[in-house]
C-alpha positions as CSV (number, residue, x, y, z in Angstrom):
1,X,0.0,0.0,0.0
2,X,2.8,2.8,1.1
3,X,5.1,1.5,-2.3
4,X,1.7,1.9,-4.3
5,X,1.4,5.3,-2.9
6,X,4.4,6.4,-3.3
7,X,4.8,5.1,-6.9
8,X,1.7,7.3,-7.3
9,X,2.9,10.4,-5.7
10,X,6.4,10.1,-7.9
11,X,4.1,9.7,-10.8
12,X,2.2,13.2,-9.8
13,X,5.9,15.0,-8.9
14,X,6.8,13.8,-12.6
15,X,4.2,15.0,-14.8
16,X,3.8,18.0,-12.7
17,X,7.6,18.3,-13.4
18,X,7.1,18.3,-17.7
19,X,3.7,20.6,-17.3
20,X,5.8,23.2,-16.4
21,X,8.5,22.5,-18.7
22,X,6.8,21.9,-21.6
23,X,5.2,25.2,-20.8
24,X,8.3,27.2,-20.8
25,X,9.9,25.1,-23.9
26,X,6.5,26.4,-25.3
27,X,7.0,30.2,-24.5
28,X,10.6,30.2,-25.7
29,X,9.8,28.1,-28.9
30,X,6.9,30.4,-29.8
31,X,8.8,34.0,-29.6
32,X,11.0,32.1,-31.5
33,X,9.2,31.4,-33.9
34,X,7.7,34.6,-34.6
35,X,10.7,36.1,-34.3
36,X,12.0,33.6,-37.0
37,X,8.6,34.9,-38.7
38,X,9.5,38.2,-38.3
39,X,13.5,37.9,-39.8
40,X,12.2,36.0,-42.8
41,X,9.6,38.8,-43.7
42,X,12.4,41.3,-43.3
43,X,14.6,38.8,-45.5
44,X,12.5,38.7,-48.1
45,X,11.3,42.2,-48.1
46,X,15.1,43.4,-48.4
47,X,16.5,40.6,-50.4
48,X,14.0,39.9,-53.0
49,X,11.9,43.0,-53.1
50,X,14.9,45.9,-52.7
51,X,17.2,44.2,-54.7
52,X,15.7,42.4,-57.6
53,X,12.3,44.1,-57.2
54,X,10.3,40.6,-57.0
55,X,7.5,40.5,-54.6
56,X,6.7,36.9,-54.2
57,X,2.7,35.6,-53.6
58,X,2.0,35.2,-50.4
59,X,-0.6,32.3,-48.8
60,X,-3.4,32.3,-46.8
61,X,-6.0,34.1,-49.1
62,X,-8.4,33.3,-52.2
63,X,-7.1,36.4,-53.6
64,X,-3.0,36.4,-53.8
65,X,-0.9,39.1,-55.4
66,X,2.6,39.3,-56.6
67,X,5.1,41.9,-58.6
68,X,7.3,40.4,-60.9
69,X,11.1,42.3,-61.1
70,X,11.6,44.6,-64.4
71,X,14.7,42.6,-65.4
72,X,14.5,39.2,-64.4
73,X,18.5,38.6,-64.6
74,X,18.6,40.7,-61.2
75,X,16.6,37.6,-59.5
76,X,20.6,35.9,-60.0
77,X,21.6,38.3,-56.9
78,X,19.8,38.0,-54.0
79,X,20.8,33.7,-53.3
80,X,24.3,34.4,-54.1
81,X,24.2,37.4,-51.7
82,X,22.2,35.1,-49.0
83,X,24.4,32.4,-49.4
84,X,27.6,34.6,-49.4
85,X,26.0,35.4,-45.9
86,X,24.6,32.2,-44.6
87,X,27.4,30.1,-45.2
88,X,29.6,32.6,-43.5
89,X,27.4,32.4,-40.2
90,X,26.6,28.6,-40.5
91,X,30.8,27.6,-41.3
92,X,32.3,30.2,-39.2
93,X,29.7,29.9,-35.7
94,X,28.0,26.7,-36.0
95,X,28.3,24.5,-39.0
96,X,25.8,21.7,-37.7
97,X,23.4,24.3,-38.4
98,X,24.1,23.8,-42.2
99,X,21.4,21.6,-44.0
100,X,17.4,21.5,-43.4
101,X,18.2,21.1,-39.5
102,X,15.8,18.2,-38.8
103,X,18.9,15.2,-39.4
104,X,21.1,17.2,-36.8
105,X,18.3,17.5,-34.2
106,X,17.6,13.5,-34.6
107,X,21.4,13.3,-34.3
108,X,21.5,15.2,-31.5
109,X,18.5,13.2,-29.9
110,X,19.9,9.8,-30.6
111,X,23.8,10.4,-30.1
112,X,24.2,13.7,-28.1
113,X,21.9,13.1,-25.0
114,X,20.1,15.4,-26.2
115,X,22.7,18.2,-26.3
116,X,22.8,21.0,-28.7
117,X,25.4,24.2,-28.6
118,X,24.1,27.3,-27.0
119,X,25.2,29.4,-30.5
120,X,22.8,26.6,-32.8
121,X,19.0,28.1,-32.6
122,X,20.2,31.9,-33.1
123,X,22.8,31.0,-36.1
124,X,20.4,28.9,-36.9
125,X,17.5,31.1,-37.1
126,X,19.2,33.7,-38.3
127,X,21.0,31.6,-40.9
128,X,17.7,30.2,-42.5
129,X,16.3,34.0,-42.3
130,X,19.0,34.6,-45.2
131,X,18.6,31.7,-47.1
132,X,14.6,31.5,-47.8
133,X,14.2,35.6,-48.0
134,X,17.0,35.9,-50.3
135,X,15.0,33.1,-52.8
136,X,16.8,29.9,-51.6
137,X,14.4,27.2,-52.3
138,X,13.6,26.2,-48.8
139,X,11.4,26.2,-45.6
140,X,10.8,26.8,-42.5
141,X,10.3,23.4,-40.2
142,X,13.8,22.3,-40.5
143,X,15.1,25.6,-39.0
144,X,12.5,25.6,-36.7
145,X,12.7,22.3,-35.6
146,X,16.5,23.0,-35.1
147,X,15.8,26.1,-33.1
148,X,13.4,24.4,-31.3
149,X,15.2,21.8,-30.4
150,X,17.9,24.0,-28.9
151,X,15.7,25.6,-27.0
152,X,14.7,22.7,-25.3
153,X,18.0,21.1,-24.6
154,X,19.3,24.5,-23.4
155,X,16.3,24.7,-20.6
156,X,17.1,21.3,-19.8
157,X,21.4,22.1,-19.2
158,X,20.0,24.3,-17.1
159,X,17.7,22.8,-15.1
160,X,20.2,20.1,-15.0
161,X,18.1,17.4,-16.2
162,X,19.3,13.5,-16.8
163,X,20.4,12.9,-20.4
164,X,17.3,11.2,-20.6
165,X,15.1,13.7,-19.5
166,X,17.2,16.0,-22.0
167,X,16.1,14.1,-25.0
168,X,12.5,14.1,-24.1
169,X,13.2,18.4,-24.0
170,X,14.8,18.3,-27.3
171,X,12.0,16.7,-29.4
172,X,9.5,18.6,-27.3
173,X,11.0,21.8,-28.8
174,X,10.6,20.4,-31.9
175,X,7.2,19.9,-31.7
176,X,6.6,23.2,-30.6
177,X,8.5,24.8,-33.1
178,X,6.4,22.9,-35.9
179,X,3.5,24.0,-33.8
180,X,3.9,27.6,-33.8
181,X,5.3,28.2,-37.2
182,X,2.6,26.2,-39.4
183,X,-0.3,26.8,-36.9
184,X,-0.4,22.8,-36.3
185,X,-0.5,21.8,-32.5
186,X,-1.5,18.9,-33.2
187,X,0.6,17.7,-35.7
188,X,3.6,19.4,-34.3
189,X,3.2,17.1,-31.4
190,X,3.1,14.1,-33.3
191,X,5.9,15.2,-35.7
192,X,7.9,15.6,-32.6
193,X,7.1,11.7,-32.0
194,X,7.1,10.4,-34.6
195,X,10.5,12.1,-37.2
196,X,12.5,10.5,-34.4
197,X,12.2,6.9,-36.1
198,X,11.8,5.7,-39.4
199,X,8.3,3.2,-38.6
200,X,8.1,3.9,-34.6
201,X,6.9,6.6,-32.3
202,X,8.6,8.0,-28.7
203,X,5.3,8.4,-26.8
204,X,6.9,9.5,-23.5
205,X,7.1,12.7,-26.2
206,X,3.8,13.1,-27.0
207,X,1.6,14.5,-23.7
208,X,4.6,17.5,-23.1
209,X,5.0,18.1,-26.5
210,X,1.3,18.2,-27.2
211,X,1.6,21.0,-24.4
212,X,4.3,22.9,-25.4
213,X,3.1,23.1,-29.1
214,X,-0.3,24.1,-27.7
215,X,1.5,27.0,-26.0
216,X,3.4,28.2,-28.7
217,X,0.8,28.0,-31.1
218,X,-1.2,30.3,-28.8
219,X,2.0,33.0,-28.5
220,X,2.5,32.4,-32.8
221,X,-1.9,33.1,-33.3
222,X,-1.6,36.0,-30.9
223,X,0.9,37.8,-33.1
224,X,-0.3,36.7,-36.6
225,X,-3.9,36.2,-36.2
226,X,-5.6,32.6,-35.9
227,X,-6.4,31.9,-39.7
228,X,-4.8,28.9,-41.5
229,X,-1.3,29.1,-43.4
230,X,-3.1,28.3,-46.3
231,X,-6.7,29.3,-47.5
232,X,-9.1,27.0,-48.7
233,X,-12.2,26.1,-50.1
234,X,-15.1,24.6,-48.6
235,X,-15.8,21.3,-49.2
236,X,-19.1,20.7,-48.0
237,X,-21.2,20.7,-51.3
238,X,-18.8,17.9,-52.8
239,X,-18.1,16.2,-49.4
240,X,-19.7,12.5,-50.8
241,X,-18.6,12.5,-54.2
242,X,-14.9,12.6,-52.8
243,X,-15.1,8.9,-51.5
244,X,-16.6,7.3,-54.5
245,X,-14.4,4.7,-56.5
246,X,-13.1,6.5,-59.4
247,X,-11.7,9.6,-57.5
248,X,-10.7,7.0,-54.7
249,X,-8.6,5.3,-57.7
250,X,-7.3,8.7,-58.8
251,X,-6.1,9.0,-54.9
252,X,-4.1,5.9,-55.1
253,X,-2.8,7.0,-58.8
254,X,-1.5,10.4,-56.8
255,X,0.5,8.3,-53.9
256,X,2.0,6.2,-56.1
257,X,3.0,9.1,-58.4
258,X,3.8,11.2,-55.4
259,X,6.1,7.9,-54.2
260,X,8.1,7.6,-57.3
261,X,9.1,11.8,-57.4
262,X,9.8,11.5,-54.0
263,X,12.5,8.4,-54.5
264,X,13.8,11.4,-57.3
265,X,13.6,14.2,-54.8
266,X,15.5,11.9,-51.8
267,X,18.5,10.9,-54.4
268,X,18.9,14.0,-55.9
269,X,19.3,16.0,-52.4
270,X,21.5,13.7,-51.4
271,X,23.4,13.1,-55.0
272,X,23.6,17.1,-55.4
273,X,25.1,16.8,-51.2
274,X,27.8,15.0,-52.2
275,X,28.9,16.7,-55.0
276,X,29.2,19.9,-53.0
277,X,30.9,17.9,-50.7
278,X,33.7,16.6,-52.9
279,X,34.4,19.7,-54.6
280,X,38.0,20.0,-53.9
281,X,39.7,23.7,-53.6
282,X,36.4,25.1,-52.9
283,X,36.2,26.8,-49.3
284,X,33.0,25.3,-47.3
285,X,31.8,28.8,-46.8
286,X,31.3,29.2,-50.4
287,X,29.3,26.6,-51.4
288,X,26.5,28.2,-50.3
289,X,27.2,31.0,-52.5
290,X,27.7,28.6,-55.4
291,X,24.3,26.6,-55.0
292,X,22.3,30.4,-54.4
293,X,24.0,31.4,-58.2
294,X,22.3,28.4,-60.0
295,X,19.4,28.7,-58.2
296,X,19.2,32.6,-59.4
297,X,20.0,31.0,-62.9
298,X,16.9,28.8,-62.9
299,X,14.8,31.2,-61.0
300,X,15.6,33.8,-63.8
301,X,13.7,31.6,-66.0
302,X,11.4,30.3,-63.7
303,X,10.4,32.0,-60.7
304,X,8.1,30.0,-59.6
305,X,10.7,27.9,-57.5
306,X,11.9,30.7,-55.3
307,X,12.0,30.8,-51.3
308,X,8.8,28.9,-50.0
309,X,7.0,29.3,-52.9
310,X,3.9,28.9,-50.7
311,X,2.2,31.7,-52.9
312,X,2.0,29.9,-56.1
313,X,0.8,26.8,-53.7
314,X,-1.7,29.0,-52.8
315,X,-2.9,30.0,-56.6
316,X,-3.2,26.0,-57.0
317,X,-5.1,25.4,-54.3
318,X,-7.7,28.6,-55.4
319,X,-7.6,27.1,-58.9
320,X,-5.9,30.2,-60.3
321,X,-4.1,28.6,-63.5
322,X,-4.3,32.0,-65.2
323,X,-0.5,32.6,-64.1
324,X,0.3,28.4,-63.9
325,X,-0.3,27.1,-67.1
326,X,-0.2,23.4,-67.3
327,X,3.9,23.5,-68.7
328,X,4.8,25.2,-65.4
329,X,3.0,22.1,-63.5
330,X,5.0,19.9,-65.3
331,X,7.9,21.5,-64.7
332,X,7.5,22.7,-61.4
333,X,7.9,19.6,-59.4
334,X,11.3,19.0,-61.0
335,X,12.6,22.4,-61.2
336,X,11.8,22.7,-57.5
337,X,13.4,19.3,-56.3
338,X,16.7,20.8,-58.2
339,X,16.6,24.0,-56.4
340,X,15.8,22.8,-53.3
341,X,18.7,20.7,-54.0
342,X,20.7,23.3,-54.8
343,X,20.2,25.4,-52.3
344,X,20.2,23.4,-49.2
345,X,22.1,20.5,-49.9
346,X,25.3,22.8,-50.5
347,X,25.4,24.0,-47.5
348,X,22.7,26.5,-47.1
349,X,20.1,26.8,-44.4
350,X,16.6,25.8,-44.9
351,X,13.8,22.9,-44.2
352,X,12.8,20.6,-47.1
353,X,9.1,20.9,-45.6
354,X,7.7,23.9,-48.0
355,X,9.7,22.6,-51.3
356,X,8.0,19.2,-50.4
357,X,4.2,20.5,-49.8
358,X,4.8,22.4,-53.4
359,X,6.0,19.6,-55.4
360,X,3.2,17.2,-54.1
361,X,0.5,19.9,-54.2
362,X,1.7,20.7,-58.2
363,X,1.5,16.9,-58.7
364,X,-1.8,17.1,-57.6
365,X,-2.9,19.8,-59.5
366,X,-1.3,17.8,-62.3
367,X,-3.4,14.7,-62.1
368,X,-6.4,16.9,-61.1
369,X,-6.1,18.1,-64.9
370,X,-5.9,14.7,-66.1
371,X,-8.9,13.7,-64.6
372,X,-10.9,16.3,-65.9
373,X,-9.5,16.3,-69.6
374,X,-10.6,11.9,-69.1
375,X,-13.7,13.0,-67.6
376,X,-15.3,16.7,-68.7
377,X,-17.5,16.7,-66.3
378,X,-15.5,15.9,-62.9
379,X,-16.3,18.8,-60.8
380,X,-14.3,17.5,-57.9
381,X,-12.3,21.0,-57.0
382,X,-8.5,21.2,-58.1
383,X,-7.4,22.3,-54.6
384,X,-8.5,18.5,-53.4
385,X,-6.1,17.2,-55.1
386,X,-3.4,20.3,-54.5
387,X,-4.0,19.2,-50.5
388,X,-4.1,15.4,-50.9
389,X,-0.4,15.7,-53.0
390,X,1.0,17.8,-50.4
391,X,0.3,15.1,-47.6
392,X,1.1,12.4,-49.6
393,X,4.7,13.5,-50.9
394,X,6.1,14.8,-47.3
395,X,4.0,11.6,-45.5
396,X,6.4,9.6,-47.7
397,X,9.8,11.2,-47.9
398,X,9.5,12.6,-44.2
399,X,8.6,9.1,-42.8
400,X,5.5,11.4,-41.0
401,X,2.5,10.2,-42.9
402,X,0.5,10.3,-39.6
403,X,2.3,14.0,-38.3
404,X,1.9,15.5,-42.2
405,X,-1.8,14.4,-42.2
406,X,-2.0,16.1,-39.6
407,X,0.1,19.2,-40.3
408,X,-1.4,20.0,-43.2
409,X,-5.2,19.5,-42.3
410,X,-4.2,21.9,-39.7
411,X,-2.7,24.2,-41.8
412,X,-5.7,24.4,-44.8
413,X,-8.5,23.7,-42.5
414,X,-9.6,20.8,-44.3
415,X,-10.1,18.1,-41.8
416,X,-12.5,16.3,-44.3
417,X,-9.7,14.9,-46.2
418,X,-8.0,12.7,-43.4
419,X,-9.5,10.0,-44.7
420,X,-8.8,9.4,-48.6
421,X,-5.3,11.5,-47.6
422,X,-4.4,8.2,-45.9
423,X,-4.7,6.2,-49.1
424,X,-2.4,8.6,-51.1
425,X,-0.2,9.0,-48.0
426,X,0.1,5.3,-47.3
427,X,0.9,4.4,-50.7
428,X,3.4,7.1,-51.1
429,X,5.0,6.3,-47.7
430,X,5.4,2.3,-48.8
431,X,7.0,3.2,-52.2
432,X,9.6,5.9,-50.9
């Protein structure tokens, strides 16, 4: 009876222990977050708009605006510039904040103890600012992951918590972090469970980082306002006509489609990695530099793969094809994994999240259009699809399906989809 009680009242002194941590990883991760809102605004604002004179569409509305530059050569610039800069911070302060930042925080999670540097989350942050405002082709939830990450394992140095206790703080600061910055407590708590492992989850993670994300996400929709990343339609009119076979068969077409780009997408990030890596002669610091000039090169041609590029996302969610002809879907997807490539993989600063939502939401919008050239009257709504290819093609390369489900129904609104996303999504997730 006394061990039962006290077995119980250690119990109590432990979760009442991670309420209040995961509250305080939450604060910290959610000004962080805004502020890494805030420097990527400013980034983009200085980088793209000052300097080339390109205002890039934003998300979040059924009505998106943009301003293309006057002399598209001058879009060559602003990477180079951002990666001169990046890969100065990144190699000279902290260079295991190079990359998309999610490897190094599972690094740090499975071989560190949990520890992570003090400098990481601000060069970090910082770092990543540069990168996407200046055009890279990259995202946010590496970085923020990263910086989350940090966070957490810096609160728990100095609470002096056991290197087991320190792990559980890192990938609650992940989860956070994805909470805050794509407006997706929920999925941001089971990201932070579930990226850890290829096919398993760490539930010890889930209760305090469910919290944590919950707080942050509140500090994130108190500065920006509590609508979705991304604007969508309603699907209520069409809700029954989703599920029957045909478009169910057109689902499964998507995943396996969405499967076999992202097999090209994982090889070529990695293939374009090592390249940069073996380039002999060539100071680490400049990579960056190097990968930001082809990038500029492509984006001169073909803008459409700068920084997020949540903007044009947004246009093919709202059915907006006036701007997106059907050559610029085809494209796109490619364009963008070579980019992303590009600018990330050589040393620059960034998440593969947004690339990955835009070439599996341009997939989408890709068999939508097939569908309804088969079938003339299929009035199923292109952003469907556009959603359903953005789960599917992170769910698989990420090893999230359940977290970018998730995510991304958080992040349009459109909580209808969970179920035919998981047919998609599972069949993208088996082939990659």
């Amino acid at each position: 009876m006394i061990k039962g009680m006290h077995a119980i009242d250690e119990e109590l002194r432990y979760f009442e222990k991670w309420v209040a941590i995961s509250i305080i990883i939450g604060i910290i991760s959610g000004l962080g977050a805004v502020i890494f809102h805030i420097a990527i605004e400013l980034s983009i604002e200085f980088f793209l708009g000052n300097i080339a004179g390109y205002i890039p569409p934003r998300p979040g509305s059924d009505s998106v605006t943009f301003v293309l530059p006057q002399n598209n050569l001058l879009l060559i610039l602003p990477p180079v510039i951002g990666g001169l800069l990046s890969g100065f911070l990144v190699f000279k302060f902290a260079p295991e904040a190079e990359g998309h930042g999610t490897d190094a925080a599972i690094e740090a999670f499975h071989y560190k103890e949990g520890a992570v540097r003090s400098r990481v989350p601000l060069i970090k942050l910082v770092a990543s600012a540069i990168t996407i405002g200046s055009g890279g082709s990259a995202g946010k939830e590496g970085p923020v992951a990263q910086i989350g990450s940090g966070f957490g394992s810096l609160l728990a140095e100095k609470l002096k918590l056991s290197p087991k206790d320190r792990r559980i703080a890192l990938a609650v600061g992940i989860g956070s972090g994805i909470g805050a910055i794509f407006k997706a407590p929920f999925g941001g708590a089971i990201f932070a469970s579930e990226v850890l492992y290829i096919m398993d989850f760490e539930p010890e993670v889930i209760p305090p980082a469910f919290i944590a994300s919950l707080i942050s996400y509140i500090i994130m929709g108190l500065y920006s306002g509590w609508s979705h990343v991304f604007w969508a339609p309603s699907l209520t009119n069409i809700a029954g006509e989703i599920y029957n076979l045909p478009t169910l068969l057109l689902f499964a077409i998507l995943g396996f489609i969405n499967g076999i780009v992202g097999i090209i997408y994982v090889k070529t990030f990695y293939g374009v990695r090592s390249l940069f890596r073996r380039l002999e002669g060539v100071p680490d610091i400049l990579k960056p530099a190097i990968g930001g000039l082809f990038t500029g090169i492509i984006g001169v041609f073909f803008p459409y793969i700068l920084e997020s590029s949540y903007g044009w996302l947004q246009m093919l969610i709202n059915g907006n094809f006036e701007y997106i002809p059907i050559y610029v879907l085809i494209l796109l997807p490619f364009l963008k994994i070579l980019a992303t490539s590009l600018s990330i993989s050589s040393g620059g600063s960034g998440g593969v999240f947004a690339p990955a939502l835009v070439i599996g939401g341009s997939i989408g919008a890709l068999v939508w259009h097939i569908a309804k050239t088969i079938m003339p009257g299929y009035n199923i709504p292109v952003g469907v699809y556009v959603i359903i290819g953005m789960m599917a093609f992170f769910g698989g390369i990420g090893k999230v399906p359940i977290a970018t489900i998730l995510m991304v129904g958080e992040m349009t609104g459109e909580y209808q989809l969970f179920a035919p996303s998981l047919i998609a999504t599972t069949i993208s997730y088996l082939i990659t």
